[in-house]
N, C-alpha and C positions, 0 to 999 in steps of 0.2 A: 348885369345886362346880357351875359352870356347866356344866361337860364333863357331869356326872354325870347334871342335870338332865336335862340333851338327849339323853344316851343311855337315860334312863326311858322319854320320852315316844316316844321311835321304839320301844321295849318294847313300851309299853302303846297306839300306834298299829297294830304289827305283831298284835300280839293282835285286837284288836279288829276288822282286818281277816279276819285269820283265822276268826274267831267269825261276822263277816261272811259268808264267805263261803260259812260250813256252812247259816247260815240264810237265803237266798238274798234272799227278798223283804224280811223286815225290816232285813239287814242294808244292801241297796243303798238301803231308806230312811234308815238311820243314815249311811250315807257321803255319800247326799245334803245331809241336813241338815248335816251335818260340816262339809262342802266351801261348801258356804252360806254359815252363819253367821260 
């Protein structure tokens, strides 16, 4: 289930970069904080 885990969140990190990267200025704050916290 661990396997399964890890392969979501590289999912839902690829997404989120993606979404990132359409919306340029909020998303490079989102990966800011991301990379942060």
């Amino acid at each position: 289930m661990a396997a399964w885990d890890l392969v979501g969140l590289i999912l839902v990190l690829h997404h989120v970069l993606m979404v990132a990267a359409n919306m340029e200025d909020l998303g490079w704050m989102l990966i800011n904080v991301m990379f942060v916290a």
